[in-house]
C-alpha positions in Angstrom: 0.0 0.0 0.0 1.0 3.5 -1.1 2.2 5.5 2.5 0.0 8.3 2.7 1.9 11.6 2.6 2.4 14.4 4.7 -0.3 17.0 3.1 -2.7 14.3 3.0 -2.4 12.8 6.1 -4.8 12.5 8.8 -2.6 13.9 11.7 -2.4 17.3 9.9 -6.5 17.4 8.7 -6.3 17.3 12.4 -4.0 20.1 13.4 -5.4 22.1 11.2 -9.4 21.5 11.8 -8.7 22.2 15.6 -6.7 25.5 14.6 -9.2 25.8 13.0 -12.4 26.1 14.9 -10.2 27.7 17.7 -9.8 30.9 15.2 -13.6 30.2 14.5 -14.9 30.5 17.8 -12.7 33.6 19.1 -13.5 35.2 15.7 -17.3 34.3 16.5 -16.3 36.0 20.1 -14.5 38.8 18.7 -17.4 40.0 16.6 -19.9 39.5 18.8 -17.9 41.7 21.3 -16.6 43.9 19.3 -20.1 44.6 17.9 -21.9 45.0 21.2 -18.7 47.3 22.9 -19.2 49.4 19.7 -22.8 49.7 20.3 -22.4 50.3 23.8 -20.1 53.0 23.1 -22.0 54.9 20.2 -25.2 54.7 22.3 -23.2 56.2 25.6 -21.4 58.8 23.5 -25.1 59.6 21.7 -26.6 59.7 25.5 -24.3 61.9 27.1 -24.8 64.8 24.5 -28.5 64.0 23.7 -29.1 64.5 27.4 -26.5 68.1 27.2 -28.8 69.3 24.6 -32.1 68.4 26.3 -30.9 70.5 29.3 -29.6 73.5 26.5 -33.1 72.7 24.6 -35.2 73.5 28.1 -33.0 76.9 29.1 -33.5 78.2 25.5 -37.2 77.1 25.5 -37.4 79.7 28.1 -35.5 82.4 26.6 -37.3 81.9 23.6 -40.7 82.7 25.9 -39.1 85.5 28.0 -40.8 89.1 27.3 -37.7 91.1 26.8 -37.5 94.9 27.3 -35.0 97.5 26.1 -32.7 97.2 28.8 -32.4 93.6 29.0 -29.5 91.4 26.3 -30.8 90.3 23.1 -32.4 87.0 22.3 -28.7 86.4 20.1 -26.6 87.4 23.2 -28.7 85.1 25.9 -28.7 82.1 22.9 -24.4 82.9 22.6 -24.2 82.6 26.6 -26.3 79.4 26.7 -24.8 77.6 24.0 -20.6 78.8 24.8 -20.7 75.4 27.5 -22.1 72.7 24.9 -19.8 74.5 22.5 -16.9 73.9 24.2 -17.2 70.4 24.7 -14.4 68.2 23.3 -16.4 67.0 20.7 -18.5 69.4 19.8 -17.7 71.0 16.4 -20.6 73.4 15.8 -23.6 74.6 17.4 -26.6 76.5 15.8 -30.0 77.8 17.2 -32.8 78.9 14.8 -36.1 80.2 15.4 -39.3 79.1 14.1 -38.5 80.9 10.5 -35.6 79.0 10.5 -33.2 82.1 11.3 -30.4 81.4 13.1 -29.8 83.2 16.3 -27.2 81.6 17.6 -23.9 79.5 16.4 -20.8 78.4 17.8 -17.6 80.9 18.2 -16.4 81.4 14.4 -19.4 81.5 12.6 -21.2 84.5 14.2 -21.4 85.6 10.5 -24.2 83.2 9.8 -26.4 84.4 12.4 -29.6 86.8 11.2 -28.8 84.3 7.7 -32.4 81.5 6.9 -31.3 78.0 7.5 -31.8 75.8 4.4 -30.7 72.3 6.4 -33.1 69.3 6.1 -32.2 67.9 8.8 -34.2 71.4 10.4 -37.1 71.1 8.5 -37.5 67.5 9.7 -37.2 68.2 13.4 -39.9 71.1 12.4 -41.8 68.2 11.3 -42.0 65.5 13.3 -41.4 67.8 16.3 -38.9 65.6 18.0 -35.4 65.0 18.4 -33.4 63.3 15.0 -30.3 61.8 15.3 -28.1 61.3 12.3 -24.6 60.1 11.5 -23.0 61.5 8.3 -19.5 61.2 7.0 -17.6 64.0 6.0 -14.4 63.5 4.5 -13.6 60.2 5.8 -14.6 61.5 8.9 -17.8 59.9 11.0 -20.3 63.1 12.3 -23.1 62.5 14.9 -25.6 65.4 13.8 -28.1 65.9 16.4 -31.5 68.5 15.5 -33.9 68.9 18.3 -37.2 71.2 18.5 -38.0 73.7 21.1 -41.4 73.6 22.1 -43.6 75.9 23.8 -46.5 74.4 26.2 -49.0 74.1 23.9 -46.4 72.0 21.5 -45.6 74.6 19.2 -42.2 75.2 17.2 -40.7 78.1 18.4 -37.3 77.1 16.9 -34.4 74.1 17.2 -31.0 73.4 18.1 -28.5 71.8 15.5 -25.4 70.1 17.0 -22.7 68.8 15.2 -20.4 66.3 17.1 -17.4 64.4 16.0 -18.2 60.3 16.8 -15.0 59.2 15.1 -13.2 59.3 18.5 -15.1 56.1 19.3 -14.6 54.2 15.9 -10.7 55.2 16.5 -11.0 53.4 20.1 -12.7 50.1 18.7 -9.7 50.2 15.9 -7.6 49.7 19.1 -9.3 47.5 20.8 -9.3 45.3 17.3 -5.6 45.4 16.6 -5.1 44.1 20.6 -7.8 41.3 19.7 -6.3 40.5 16.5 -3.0 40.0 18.1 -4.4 38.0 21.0 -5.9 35.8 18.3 -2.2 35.2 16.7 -0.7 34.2 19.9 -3.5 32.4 21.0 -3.5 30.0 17.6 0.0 29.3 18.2 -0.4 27.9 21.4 -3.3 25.7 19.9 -1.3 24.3 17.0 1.5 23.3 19.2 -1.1 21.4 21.7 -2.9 19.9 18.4 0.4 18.0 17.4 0.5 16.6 20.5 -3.0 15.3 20.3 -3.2 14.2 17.2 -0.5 11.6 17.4 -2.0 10.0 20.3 -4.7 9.5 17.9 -2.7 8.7 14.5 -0.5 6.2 15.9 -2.9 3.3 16.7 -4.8 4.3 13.5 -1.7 3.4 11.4 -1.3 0.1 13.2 -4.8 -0.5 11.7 -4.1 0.5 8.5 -1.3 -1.8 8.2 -3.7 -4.8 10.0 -5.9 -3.6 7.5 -3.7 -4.0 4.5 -2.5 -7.6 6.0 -6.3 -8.2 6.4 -6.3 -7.5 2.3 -3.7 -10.0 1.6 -5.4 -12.8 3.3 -3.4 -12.9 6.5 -5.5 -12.7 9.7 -3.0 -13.9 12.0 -1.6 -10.2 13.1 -3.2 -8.5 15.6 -3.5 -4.6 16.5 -1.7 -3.4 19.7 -3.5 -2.0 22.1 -2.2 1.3 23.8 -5.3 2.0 26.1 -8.6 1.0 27.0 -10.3 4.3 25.8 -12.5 5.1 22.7 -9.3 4.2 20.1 -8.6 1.4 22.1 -11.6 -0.2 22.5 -11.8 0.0 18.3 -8.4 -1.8 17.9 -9.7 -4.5 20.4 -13.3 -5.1 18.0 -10.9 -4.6 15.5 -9.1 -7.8 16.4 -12.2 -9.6 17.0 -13.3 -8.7 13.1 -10.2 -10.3 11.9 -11.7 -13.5 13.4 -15.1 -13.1 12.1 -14.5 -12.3 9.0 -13.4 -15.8 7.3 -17.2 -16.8 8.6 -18.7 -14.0 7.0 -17.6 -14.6 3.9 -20.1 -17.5 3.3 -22.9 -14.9 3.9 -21.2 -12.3 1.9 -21.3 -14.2 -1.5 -25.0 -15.0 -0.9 -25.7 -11.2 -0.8 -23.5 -10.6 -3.7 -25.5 -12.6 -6.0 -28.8 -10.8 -4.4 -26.9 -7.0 -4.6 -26.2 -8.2 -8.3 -29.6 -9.0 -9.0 -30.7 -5.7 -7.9 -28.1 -3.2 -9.7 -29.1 -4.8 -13.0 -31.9 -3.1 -13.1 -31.9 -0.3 -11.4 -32.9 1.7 -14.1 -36.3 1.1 -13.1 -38.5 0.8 -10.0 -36.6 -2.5 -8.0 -38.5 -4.0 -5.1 -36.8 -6.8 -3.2 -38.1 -9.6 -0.8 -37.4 -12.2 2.0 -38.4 -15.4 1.2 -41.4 -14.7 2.9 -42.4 -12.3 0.8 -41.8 -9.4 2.9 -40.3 -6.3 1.3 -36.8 -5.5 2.3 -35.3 -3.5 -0.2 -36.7 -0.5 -2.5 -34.9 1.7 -4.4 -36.1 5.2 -4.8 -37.5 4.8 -8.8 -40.0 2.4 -7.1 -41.0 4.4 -4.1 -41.8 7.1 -6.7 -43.5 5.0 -9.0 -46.2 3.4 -5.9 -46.1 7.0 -4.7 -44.6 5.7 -0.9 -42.3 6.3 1.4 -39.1 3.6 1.7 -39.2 3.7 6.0 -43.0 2.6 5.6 -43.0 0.0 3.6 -40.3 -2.0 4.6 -41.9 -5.7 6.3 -44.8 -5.3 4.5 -46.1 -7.9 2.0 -45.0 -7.5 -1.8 -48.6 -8.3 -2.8 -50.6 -5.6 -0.4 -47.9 -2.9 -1.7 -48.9 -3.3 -5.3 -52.5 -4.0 -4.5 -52.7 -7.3 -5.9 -54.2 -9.1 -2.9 -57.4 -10.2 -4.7 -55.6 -11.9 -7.5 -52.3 -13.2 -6.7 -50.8 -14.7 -3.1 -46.8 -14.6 -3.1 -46.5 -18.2 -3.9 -48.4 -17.4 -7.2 -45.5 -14.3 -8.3 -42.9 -16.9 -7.5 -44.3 -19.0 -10.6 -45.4 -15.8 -12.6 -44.1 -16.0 -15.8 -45.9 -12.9 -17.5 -45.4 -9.3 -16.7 -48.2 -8.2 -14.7 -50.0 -5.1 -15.5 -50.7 -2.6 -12.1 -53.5 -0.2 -13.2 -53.4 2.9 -11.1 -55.4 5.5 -13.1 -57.8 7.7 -11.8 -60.3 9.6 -13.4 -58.3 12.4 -14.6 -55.0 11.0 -14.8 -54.0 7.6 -16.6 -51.3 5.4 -14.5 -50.1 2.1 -15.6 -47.1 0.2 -14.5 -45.8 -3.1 -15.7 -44.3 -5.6 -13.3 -41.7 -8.2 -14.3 -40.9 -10.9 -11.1 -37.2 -12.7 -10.8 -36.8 -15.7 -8.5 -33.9 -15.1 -6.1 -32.9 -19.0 -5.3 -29.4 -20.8 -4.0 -27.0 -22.9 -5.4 -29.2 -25.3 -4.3 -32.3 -24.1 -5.7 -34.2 -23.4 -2.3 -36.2 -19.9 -3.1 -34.4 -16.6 -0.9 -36.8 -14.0 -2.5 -38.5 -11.9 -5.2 -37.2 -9.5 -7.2 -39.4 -7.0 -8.9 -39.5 -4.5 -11.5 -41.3 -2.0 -12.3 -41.3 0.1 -15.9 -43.8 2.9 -16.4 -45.9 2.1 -19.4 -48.5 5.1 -19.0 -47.2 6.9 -22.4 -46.7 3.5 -24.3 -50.3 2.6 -23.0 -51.8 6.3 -24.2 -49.9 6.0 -27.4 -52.0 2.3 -28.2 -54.9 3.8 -27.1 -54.5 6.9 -29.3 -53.9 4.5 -32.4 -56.8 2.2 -31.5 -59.1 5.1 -31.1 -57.6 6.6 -34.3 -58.2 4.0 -36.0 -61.5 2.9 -35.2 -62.8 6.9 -35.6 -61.1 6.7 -39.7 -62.7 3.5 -39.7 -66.1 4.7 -38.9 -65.8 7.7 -41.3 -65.2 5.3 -43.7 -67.8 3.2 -43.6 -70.7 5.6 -43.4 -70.7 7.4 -46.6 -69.5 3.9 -48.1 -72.0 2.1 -46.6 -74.7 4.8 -47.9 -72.9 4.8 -51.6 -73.3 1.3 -51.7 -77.3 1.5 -50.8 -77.5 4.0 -53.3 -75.9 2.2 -56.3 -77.3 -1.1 -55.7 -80.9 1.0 -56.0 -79.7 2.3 -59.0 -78.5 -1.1 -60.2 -81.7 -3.0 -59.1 -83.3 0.0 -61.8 -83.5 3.1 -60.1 -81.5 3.8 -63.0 -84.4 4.3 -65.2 -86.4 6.6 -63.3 -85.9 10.2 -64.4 -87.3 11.4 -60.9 -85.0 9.3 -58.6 -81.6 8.6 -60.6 -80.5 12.3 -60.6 -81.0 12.2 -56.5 -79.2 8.9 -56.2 -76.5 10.1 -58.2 -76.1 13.7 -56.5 -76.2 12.0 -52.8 -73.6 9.5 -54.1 -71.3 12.4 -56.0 -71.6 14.4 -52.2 -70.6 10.8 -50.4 -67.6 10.7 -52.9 -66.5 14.4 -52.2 -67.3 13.6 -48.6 -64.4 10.8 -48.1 -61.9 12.9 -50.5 -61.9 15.9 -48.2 -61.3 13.1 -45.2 -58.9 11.4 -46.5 -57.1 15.2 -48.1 -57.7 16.3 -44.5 -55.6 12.6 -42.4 -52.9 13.3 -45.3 -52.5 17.0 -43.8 -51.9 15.8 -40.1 -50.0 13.0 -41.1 -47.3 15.4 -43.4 -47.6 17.5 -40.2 -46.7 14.8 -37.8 -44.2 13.1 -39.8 -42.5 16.5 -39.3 -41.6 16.9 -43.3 -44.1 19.8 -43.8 -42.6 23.0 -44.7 -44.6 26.2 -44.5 -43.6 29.2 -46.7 -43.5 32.2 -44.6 -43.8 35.7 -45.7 -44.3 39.4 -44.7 -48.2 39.9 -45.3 -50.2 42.8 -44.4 -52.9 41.0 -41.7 -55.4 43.1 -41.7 -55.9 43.5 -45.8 -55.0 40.0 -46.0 -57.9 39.1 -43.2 -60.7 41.0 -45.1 -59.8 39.8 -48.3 -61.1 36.4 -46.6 -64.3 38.0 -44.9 -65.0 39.7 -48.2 -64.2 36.2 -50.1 -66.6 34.4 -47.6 -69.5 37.4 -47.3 -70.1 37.7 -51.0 -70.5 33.8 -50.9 -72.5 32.7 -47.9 -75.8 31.3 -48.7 -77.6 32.0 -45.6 -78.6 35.2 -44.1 -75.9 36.4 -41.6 -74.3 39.3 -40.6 -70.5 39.9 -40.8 -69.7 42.5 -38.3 -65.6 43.6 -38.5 -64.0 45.1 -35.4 -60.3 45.5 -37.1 -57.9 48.2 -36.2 -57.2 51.2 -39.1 -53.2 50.4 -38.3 -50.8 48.3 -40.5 -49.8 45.4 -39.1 -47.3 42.7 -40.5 -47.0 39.2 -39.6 -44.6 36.5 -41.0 -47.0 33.9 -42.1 -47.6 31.4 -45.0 -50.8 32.5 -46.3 -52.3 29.6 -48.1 -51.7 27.4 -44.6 -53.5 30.4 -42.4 -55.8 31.1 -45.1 -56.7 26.9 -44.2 -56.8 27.9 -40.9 -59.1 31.0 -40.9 -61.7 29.2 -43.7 -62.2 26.0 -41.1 -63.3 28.6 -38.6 -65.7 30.7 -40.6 -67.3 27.9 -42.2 -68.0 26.1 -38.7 -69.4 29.8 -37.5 -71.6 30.0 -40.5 -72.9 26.5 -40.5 -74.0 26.8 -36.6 -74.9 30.0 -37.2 -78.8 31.1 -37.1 -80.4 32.3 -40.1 -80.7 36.2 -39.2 -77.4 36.1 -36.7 -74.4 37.8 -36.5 -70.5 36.7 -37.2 -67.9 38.9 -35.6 -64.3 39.6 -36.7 -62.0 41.0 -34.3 -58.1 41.6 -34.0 -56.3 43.0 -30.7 -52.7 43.8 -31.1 -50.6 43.3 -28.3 -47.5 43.6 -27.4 -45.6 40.7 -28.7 -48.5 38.4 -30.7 -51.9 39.5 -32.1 -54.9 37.9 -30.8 -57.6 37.1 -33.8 -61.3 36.4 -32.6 -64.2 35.0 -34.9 -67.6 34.9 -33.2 -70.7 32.9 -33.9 -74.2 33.5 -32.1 -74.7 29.2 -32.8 -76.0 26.9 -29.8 -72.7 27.2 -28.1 -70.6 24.6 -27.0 -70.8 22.6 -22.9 -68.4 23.9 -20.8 -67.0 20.6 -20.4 -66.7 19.6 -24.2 -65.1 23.4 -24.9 -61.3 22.0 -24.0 -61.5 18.7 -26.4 -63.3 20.7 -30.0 -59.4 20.4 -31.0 -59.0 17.0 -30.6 -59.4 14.8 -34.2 -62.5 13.8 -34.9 -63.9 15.1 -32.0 -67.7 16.3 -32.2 -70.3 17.8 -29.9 -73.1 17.1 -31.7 -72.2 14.4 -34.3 -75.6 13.9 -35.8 -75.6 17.1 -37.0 -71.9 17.7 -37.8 -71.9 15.0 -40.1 -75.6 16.1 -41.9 -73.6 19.4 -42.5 -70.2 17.3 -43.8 -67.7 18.0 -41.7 -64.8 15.5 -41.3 -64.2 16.2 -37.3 -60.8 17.5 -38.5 -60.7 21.3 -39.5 -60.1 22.2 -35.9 -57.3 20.3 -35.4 -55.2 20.9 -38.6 -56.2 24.6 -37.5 -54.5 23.6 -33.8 -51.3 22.1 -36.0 -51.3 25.1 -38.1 -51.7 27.6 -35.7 -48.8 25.9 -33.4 -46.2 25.5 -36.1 -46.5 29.6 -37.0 -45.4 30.3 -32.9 -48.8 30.7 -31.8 -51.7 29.2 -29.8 -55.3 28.7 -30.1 -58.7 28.1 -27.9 -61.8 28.7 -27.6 -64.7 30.4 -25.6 -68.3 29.5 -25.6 -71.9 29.9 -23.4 -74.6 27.6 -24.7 -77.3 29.0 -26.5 -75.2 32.6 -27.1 -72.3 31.2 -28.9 -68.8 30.6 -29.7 -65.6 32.8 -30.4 -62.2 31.0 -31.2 -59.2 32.9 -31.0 -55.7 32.7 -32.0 -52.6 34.5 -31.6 -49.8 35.3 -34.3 -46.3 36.5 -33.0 -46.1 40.5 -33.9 -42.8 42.3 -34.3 -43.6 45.9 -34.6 -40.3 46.7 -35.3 -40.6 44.7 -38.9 -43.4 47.9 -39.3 -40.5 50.7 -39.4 -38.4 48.7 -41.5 -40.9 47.9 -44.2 -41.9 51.5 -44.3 
């Protein structure tokens, strides 16, 4: 065995982890006391002037009420005298009194040229305000300033004027800088001390774990006759003691081990999926997470319980029956709203000598695979049925006219006309299954351009109201503005004909259909409303679906195919947008859709 080196070795993981959390902790320490001395001293330093200026705030109150006379000082010179002591505090830089106009009638000594002068600090206007004391700190120059505004009230709580104090606080921050180089180099000395003692401890710890490592690598080579030495009966050297004991228990385990090998190997192979193992009783004692996913259960609670109650099979199988299952096994989970299938494969788990140690099972989600079948069956059975209608009716009709229908002038041309409409009936199915299938086969190309929507979208209303054979309204709520879209216009112009022609066929004789575009700002949303029967709330999300018909009597007496809407989905989809649809039964139905809209595309095309 390669000797581990120096860097990587566990005695200095451990020097260094206790250095470590020693320079942790008093770093913890240190911030937490640096952080509450420097509180502490801020909040004295603010306390002991805050309280100076109360006491200046309450004489000046009353000079500020005094009645004064000719022979008495000014309001300026009494301010001067009461102000001089706070002034000459140490810190103290400046001291201003202003009246309720926000004149100042009194400053420090040196700037007795800015008394008679209006005030214009905020820190003023907001005492005025709030009428009570505001603290601030501000820096000026690099230098920390504790600005202190107070009001002075008269009785009835009215501003007569304010004191503004400016104090230097950087005194303090100076002090803590003190205090944090003596920390800091507390810290150093104290993290040399704890290095040395860690060196000391960690060889009385290292040195019976090497012996181990080197029994271990003996132990490796198939000799078990060495033993650990023992250098105490604490924690390290009660291990070496069990560790001796292993080296005489391990030649028996080995029998075990190979047994779980073979049941371990079962397992990994296919842990791709959902693996459940058992005892031979059929209790579950392994699951891997796939499987307590798949059954939707937690791995602590279903450990000891039977394989068949956790997949629900108790009324069809017993575990003696999954031992001889030889077919996968489908689990049907699906509720009403949501299909859920699961397919369960069983593998015996026997011995050498073929008695039976357990169960493995596997579990593969077939839910898509299943909805995919059922798709195709349900395909296939809806083209089917198209199919054989208008077949089955062309093939009434021509045997009539074989059987000599044929002859009479009255009948023959209706036979013929129902059959020609039959014909044209299964040609625009089966033009309308090649569509989706190019679509979904993913080798349908579309042939955008830059069309004008709006012209391009009445050119169809105009197309379709000079046509219509019934009497309805068309109603056009477009905007007067130019908009360009990035569309192929024979696929939209698909799109937008499947829609009008359902409005107009469930559209009332005398009703009204309703064009509308909204431009937004990254798509356009087109609307085209019908005043038909509506459509059931609960059918309204599956009109896009193929083949898919509220009323199918009457769909098909009117010859629609089922599909228009959703080649109009596909379409709609493939151009970057989407479509739906909104409907109250007996008022009608709008469908819109949305087109992506770049109006920067406008400036360049003009």
């Amino acid at each position: 065995m390669k000797k581990v080196g120096f860097f990587k070795s566990i005695h200095l993981k451990f020097v260094l982890i206790y250095v470590l959390l020693i320079f942790l902790a008093m770093q913890i320490i240190g911030v937490y006391f640096v952080q509450q001395l420097e509180e502490e001293l801020v909040s004295n330093f603010e306390s002991s002037l805050t309280s100076r200026v109360d006491l200046v705030q309450y004489s000046l109150q009353e000079e500020f009420l005094k009645e004064r006379t000719e022979e008495m000082p000014t309001l300026e010179q009494d301010v001067n005298s009461i102000i001089n002591d706070l002034a000459n505090m140490a810190d103290i830089r400046e001291v201003q009194v202003v009246d309720s106009s926000r004149i100042v009638v009194g400053t420090s000594a040196g700037n007795q040229g800015l008394i008679g002068q209006k005030t214009t600090n905020d820190s003023v206007k907001k005492a005025f305000l709030i009428k009570k004391g505001l603290p601030e700190i501000y820096v000026d120059q690099g230098e920390r300033l504790w600005v202190y505004t107070v009001p002075i009230l008269d009785d009835a709580d009215e501003v007569l004027g304010a004191v503004y104090v400016i104090a230097e606080v950087e005194t303090v921050y100076k002090q803590m800088g003190n205090i944090n180089e003596i920390f800091a180099t507390g810290t150093f000395i104290a993290l040399i001390l704890t290095a040395i003692l860690g060196v000391f401890l960690a060889r009385t710890i290292t040195r019976p774990i090497s012996d181990m490592s080197k029994q271990a690598e003996a132990m490796a080579k198939g000799n078990f006759s060495r033993k650990v030495k023992v250098y105490g009966y604490d924690e390290i050297g009660e291990l070496a003691m069990n560790f001796n004991n292993l080296t005489k228990r391990l030649q028996e385990a080995q029998a075990t081990t190979e047994g779980e090998r073979r049941k371990l190997s079962s397992v990994l192979s296919y842990m791709t999926d959902g693996v459940i193992a058992t005892d031979r009783k059929g209790k579950v004692i392994l699951i891997n997470d796939p499987a307590a996913k798949q059954l939707k259960v937690e791995r602590d609670q279903v450990l000891s319980n039977s394989i068949v109650t956790l997949l629900g099979l108790e009324d069809e199988y017993t575990f003696d029956e999954l031992l001889n299952e030889q077919e996968s096994v489908i689990l049907d989970y699906s509720s009403k709203d949501q299909p859920y299938i699961l397919r369960a494969n069983f593998s015996v788990i026997q011995k050498e000598t073929g008695h039976v140690n357990g169960l493995i099972t596997v579990l593969h989600d077939i839910t898509e695979q299943e909805k995919i079948d059922m798709d195709r069956r349900e395909f296939v059975a809806n083209v089917s049925h198209e199919l054989r209608t208008p077949l089955t009716t062309m093939r009434s009709y021509l045997e009539a006219l074989a059987e000599g229908a044929m002859d009479d002038p009255t009948i023959a041309p209706q036979f013929l006309k129902v059959t020609q409409d039959e014909t044209e009936r299964m040609i625009r199915l089966v033009n309308d299954l090649l569509q989706l299938s190019k679509m979904d086969s993913r080798d349908y190309y579309f042939n955008k351009e830059w069309i004008p929507f709006i012209r391009f979208f009445d050119g169809i209303i105009d197309r379709f109201e000079m046509s219509k054979a019934q009497h309805v309204t068309f109603k056009r709520e477009l905007p007067d503005e130019q908009i360009l879209v990035e569309i192929d216009p024979d696929k939209l112009t698909q799109v937008i004909d499947n829609i009008i022609s359902n409005a107009l066929k469930y559209s009332p004789d005398g009703g009204t259909v309703t064009f509308g575009v909204d431009i937004q700002e990254e798509f356009i949303v087109i609307s085209i409303k019908d005043q038909g029967m509506g459509i059931p709330k609960d059918n309204l999300d599956k009109i896009f679906e193929r083949f898919y018909r509220v009323d199918k009597a009457r769909s098909r007496q009117m010859g629609g195919t089922g599909l228009g809407l959703a080649i109009a989905k596909e379409m709609i989809h493939t151009h970057g947008g989407d479509i739906w649809a909104d409907s109250k039964e007996g008022e009608g139905t709008t469908i819109f859709f949305t087109l992506p809209y770049e109006s920067t595309q406008e400036d360049e095309w003009e």
